[in-house]
C-alpha positions, 0 to 999 in steps of 0.5 A: 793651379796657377794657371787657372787663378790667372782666370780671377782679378789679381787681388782675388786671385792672391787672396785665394793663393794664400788660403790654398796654400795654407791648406797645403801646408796644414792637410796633414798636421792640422786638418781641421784647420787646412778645412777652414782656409779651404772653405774661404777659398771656396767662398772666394772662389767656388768656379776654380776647379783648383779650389773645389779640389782643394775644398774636396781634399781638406773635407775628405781628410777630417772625415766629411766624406759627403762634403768632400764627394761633392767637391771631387765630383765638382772638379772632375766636371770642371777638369774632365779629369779621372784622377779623383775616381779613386778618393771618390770611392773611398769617400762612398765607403767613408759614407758605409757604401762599400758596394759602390766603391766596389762598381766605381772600381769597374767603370771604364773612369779606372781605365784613364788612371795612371798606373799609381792610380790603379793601384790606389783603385785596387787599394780602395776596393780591397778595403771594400772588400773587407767593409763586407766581410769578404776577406778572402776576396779582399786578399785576391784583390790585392794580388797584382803584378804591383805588389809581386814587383821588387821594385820600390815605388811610391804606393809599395809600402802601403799596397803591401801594408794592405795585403799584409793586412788582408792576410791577418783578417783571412786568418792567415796571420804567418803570412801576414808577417812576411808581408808586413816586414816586406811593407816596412822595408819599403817605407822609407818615409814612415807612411804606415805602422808595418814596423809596430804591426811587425812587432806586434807580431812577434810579442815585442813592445815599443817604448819611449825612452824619452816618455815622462812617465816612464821617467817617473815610473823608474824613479818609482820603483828606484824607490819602492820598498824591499822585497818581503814588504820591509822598508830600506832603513834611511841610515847610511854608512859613510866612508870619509869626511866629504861624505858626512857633510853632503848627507848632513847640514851644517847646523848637524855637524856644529851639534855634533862638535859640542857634543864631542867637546862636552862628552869628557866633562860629563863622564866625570861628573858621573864617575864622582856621582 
C-alpha cells in the first residue's frame, strides 16, 4: 500500500494514508464510520488499487454488497490479484444470488488462492449452499482435509463453526455438538459464538453478573413480600445499643428519654385519680 500511495504527490498521498488508516482502525468496531473515511479516500484517490480495496472492504462490512463488488472487481483489474475471489462471492450472496457464489467456487480464479483462501472459498460455498436449502449438500461441502486436521490454524474455528452449523440445520444436531465444542477449543480470539451455541445445546444459560438490571432484579425480589402474599412486617428486634441507634434517628431516642423520665409521675397521678 506504501508503495503504491508513493504513486501520488506527498500531500496527496498523506492525506489518503490517514483516511485509509482510520478505515483500519475502525472496520471492526465503528464500520459505518471506516465506509465514511473509505469514501474520502476514494474520492482522493480512486486509480489506487489500495484504496479501491479499501473502499470494497468498509462498503462490504456495512452490508453494501453491491457497492463493495464494484470495488473488489475494481482492485483485482488493478492488481491482477485472485485473493478477493472469496468476499467477491459472498458479496453475490449478500446481493441473494447464491448460485453465483456457487459458479465463482468453480472458476480456475480458486486454483491461485492460497490455502486460507480456499477454505474461505469453500466457507462461502457451504453458505450458498444453505441459502438454497441444500443442507446436506452444504455439510459435504465443508468436509476437507482442513477441517479433519488437528492442527490449529487461522480459519479452524470458523471452518469448524460452519460445519457444526450445517450439522444443526441437516437435522443432525448431536453432531453439531461436537463440532461446536471442537470450534470453541479452536477459537482463541473469541471470533465466533461456539461457546454460547455450545450451551445452547446443553440448556444452559449465560449471565452478566456485572448486568444493571440483573442488580436491580435481585434487589427486587430481596425485597418482595412473603410467601402466602403476607407482607414482612418492618418492626425489628434489636439486640444492643448500637443497634437502636443505626435503626432510629436522634429526634426518636430524645422522645424516647422524656417518656421514660415522665412515666412515674404520670402513673401517680393516676393511682390518686
Amino acid at each position: 500500500m506504501r508503495q503504491e500511495l508513493k504513486s501520488l504527490p506527498k500531500t496527496l498521498a498523506d492525506d489518503v494514508a490517514r483516511n485509509l488508516v482510520m478505515v483500519a482502525r475502525l472496520l471492526d468496531s465503528e464500520p459505518e464510520e471506516a465506509y465514511q473515511y473509505s469514501r474520502v479516500a476514494l474520492r482522493l484517490a480512486s486509480r489506487v488499487a489500495a484504496v479501491r480495496e479499501a473502499a470494497g472492504f468498509a462498503s462490504y462490512m456495512t452490508q453494501r454488497y453491491s457497492e463493495a463488488l464494484t470495488e473488489f472487481r475494481a482492485a483485482r483489474r488493478m492488481t491482477g490479484r485472485a485473493d478477493l475471489w472469496p468476499v467477491m462471492a459472498d458479496c453475490e450472496r449478500g446481493l441473494g444470488r447464491p448460485e453465483r457464489a456457487l459458479a465463482m467456487a468453480g472458476e480456475p480464479e480458486v486454483k491461485q488462492l492460497d490455502k486460507a483462501g480456499q477454505v474461505e472459498m469453500r466457507l462461502v460455498a457451504a453458505g450458498a449452499r444453505g441459502d438454497m436449502e441444500q443442507f446436506d449438500a452444504a455439510v459435504v461441502t465443508l468436509q476437507s482435509p482442513e477441517l479433519a486436521s488437528n492442527s490449529v490454524q487461522p480459519w479452524t474455528a470458523r471452518l469448524r463453526y460452519a460445519y457444526a452449523d450445517a450439522l444443526i440445520a441437516a437435522g443432525r444436531a448431536d453432531e453439531a455438538r461436537e463440532w461446536f465444542a471442537k470450534a470453541a477449543d479452536a477459537d482463541t480470539d473469541g471470533t465466533t459464538n461456539a461457546e454460547e451455541r455450545l450451551a445452547e445445546i446443553d440448556g444452559l444459560e449465560f449471565v452478566d453478573a456485572l448486568d444493571p438490571e440483573l442488580e436491580d432484579e435481585a434487589a427486587a425480589e430481596s425485597v418482595a413480600p412473603a410467601a402466602g402474599g403476607e407482607t414482612p412486617d418492618d418492626r425489628e428486634i434489636f439486640e444492643d445499643e448500637e443497634d437502636v441507634e443505626e435503626y432510629y434517628d436522634e429526634d426518636d431516642l430524645e422522645i424516647d428519654e422524656d417518656y421514660d423520665e415522665d412515666e412515674p409521675k404520670r402513673a401517680e397521678q393516676r393511682d390518686d385519680r
